[in-house]
N, C-alpha and C positions, 0 to 999 in steps of 0.2 A: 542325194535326197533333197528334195526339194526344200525351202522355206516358205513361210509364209506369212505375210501380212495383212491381205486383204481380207475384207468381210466374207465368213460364213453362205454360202450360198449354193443352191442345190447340189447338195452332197448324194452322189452317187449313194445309195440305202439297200440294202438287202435284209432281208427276214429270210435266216436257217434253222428251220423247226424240223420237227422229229420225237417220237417217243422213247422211252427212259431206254441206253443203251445201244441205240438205233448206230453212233458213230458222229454224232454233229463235230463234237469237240475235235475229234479224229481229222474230220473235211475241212473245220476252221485253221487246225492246223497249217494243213497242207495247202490251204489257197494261199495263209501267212507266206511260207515257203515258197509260194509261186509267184506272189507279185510282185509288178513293177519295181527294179530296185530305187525308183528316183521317186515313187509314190510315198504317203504316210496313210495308211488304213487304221481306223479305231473300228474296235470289238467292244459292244455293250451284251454284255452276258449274264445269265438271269439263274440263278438255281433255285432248285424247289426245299433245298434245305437250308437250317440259317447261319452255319458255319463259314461255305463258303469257299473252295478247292479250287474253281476252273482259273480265276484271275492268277494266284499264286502258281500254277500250270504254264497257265500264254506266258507270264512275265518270266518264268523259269528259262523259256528259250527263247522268244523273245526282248528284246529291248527297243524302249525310243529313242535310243540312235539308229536302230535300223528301221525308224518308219513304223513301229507299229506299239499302238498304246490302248491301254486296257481298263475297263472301269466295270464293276461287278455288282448287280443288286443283289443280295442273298434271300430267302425266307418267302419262296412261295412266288407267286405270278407277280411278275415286277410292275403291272400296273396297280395293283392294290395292296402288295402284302409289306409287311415290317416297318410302314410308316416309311418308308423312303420312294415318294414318289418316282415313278419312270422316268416324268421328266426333270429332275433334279439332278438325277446319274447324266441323263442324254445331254442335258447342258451342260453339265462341269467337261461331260469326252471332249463336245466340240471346242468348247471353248480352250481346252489343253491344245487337243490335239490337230484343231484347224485340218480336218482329214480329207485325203481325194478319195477316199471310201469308206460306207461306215459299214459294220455287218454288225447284225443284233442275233444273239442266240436265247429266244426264251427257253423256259427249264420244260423238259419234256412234257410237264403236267399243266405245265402253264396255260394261258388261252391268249391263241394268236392271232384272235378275228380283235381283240380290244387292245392286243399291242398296234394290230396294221389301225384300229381306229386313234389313238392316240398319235402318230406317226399320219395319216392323215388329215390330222386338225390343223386348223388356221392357222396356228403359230407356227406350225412345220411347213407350210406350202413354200414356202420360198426357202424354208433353208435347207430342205430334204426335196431329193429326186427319186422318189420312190422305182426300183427296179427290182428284177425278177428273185420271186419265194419260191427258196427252194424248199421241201419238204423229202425229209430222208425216210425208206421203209425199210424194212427189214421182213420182206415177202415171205421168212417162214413162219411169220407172228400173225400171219392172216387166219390163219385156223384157228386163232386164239380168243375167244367171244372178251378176257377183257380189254383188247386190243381197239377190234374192231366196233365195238358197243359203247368204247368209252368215250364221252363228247369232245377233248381232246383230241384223241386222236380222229375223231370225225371235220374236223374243224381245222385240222393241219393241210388234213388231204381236200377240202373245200379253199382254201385259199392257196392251194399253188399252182405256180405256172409250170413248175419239174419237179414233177416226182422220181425220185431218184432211189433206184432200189439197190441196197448198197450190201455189200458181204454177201457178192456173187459166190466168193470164192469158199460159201458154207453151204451151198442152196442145194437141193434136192433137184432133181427135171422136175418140177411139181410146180416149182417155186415163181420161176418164171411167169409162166403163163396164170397159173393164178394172181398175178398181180399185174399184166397185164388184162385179167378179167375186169380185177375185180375196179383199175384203174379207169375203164370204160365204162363202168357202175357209174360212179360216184366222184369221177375226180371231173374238176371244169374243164368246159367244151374247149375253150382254146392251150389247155396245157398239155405236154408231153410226159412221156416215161423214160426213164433213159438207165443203163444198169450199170454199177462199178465195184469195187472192194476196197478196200480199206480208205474209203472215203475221199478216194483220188477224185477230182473235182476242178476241171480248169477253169481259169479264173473268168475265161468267155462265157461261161455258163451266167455269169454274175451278170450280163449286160442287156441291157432292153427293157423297156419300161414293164411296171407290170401291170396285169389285166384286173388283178384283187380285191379294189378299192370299192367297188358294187358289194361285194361280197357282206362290208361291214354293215353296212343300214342296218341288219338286226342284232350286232352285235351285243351281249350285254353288256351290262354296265353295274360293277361295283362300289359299294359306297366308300368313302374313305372313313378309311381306322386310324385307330389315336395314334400318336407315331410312341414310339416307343425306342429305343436303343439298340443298336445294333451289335447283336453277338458277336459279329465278326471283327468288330472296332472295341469291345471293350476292353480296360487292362485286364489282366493276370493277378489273379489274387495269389497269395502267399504259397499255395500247392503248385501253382506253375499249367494247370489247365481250367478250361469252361469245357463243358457241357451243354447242348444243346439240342430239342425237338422239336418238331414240326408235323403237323398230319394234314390231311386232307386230297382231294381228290381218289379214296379208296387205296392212300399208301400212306405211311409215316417216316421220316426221319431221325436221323440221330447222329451225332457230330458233335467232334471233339476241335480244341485247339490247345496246341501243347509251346508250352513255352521253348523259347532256342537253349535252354538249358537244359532240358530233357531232349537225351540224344537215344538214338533206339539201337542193338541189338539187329542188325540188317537178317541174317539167320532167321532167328524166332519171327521175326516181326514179319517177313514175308512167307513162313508156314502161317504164320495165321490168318496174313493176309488172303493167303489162296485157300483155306478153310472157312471161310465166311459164303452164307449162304443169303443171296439177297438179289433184288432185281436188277440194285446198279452197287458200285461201289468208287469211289476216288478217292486219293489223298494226296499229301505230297509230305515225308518225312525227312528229318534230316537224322541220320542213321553213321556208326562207326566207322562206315565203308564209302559215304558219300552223302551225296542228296538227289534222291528219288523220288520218282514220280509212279501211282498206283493206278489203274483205270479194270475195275472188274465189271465184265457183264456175264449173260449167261452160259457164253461161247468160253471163257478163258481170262486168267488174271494176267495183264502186261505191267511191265517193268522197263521204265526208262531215265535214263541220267537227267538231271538238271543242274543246270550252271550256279543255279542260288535258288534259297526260299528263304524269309524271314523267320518263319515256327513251323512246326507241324500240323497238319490240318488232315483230317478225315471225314466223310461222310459216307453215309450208308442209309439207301433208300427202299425198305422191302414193304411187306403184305405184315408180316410180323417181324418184330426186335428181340436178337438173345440178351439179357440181362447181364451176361458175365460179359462180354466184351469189353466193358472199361476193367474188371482186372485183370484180362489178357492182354490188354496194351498195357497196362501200367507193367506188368512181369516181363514186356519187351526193353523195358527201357533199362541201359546200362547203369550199373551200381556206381 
């Protein structure tokens, strides 16, 4: 793996967006897994809740000694929301991580025409090399009006140069071609389509400038909010967890963090897990049996090992929240 000392300067930039579910995390994954091993890539990753899952996830199988380092804004569109500016995360990555790649994942709900405009701006022109936005679909949510109606997801497929239809291997003969229909609609003149599963993604995809940057002129623009503190930073008061909500763009959130003291019950805690009914779901637990990693969407709840997490973390982002879910976690955790 390389080192480095010299100045910052057009960092190879990707934008991987996608709606709630879609697989980004799944594909961020797997490019991790596929790059250069003498490279160092940073992941700036955006959630719509304020808890906070995906960092404690990358760094679970990841490490920077292998070249890959993580910085996470929580609580809504990371250019406006929780008081922690976009560019306060984006500077602390580069500046850690001096990276020969960076990838940004905003949160499915997020808006990714005023991420590519912030990433845009005069203070990025020289140290960011903006290249190709991927946008991931999931062609059987096209029948879906609040899919296709919601300005999000209209705005994902307006600024990419691949649209990438991904979880072939659930589609329908319908699915296909409906999305390359509906890709000939509405997606820009000079991008493609291209189809995979489980979010398999070579890391060539990632290379060539991109066409996007027209796209912002009308982007909007939010004002800034008072900053406030971050759930995902605060201590642990005496019960050993925080609680935390979020709403907005026609969903809500809700996210726990549980101290490294409360260990879960692996059994119960993953019936409940696959019992929960909601649009997206992740966590990462530290449990009797190990420490796991949770990722629910609407297809199926996966289960995979992690080498380390510091606490417990959950989130869960639907249309409506069940009220009893914190005392079925708390009845998960071992006596």
């Amino acid at each position: 793996m390389k080192t480095k000392s010299k100045n910052i300067n057009a960092v190879p930039t990707n934008i991987i967006t996608g709606f709630l579910g879609v697989g980004k995390t799944t594909a961020i994954l797997h490019l991790l897994n596929n790059k250069p091993s003498d490279q160092r890539w940073a992941v700036l990753v955006n959630e719509f809740g304020e808890i906070g899952v995906d960092g404690s996830l990358f760094e679970g199988q990841h490490a920077n000694e292998e070249g890959v380092f993580i910085r996470e804004v929580p609580g809504g569109c990371m250019c406006c929301a929780a008081g922690l500016p976009m560019q306060i995360a984006l500077n602390e990555l580069l500046t850690r991580a001096k990276p020969d790649r960076l990838l940004i994942e905003p949160t499915g709900l997020g808006h990714p025409e005023e991420v590519l405009q912030v990433l845009s701006a005069e203070h990025y022109r020289e140290v960011l090399s903006l290249q190709k936005i991927l946008t991931l679909v999931d062609a059987r949510k096209l029948s879906d009006p609040r899919y296709t109606t919601h300005e999000t997801f209209k705005q994902q497929i307006a600024i990419a140069d691949i649209v990438i239809g991904n979880k072939t291997d659930l589609y329908r003969d319908i699915d296909k071609p409906m999305l390359e229909e509906y890709f000939a609609l509405y997606a820009p003149p000079k991008s493609r389509v291209i189809f995979t599963q489980n979010g398999q993604i070579s890391p060539t995809e990632l290379e060539g400038a991109t066409a996007a940057v027209a796209a912002i002129a009308d982007a909007h623009h939010h004002h800034a909010t008072q900053q406030k503190p971050l759930i995902s930073e605060q201590p642990f008061p005496d019960s050993g967890y925080i609680k935390a909500h979020n709403q907005g763009e026609g969903f809500q959130s809700i996210g726990w963090r549980f101290s490294p003291r409360h260990v879960f019950e692996h059994k119960k805690l993953f019936d409940l897990l696959n019992g929960i009914n909601a649009e997206r779901m992740k966590a990462v637990f530290i449990t009797d049996k190990g420490v796991f990693a949770y990722n629910l969407t609407a297809d199926a709840l996966t289960e995979f090992v992690l080498d380390e997490c510091m606490e417990s973390r959950i989130e869960i982002i639907s249309e409506s929240l069940d009220d009893s879910l914190e005392d079925q976690l708390m009845g998960c955790i071992v006596s």
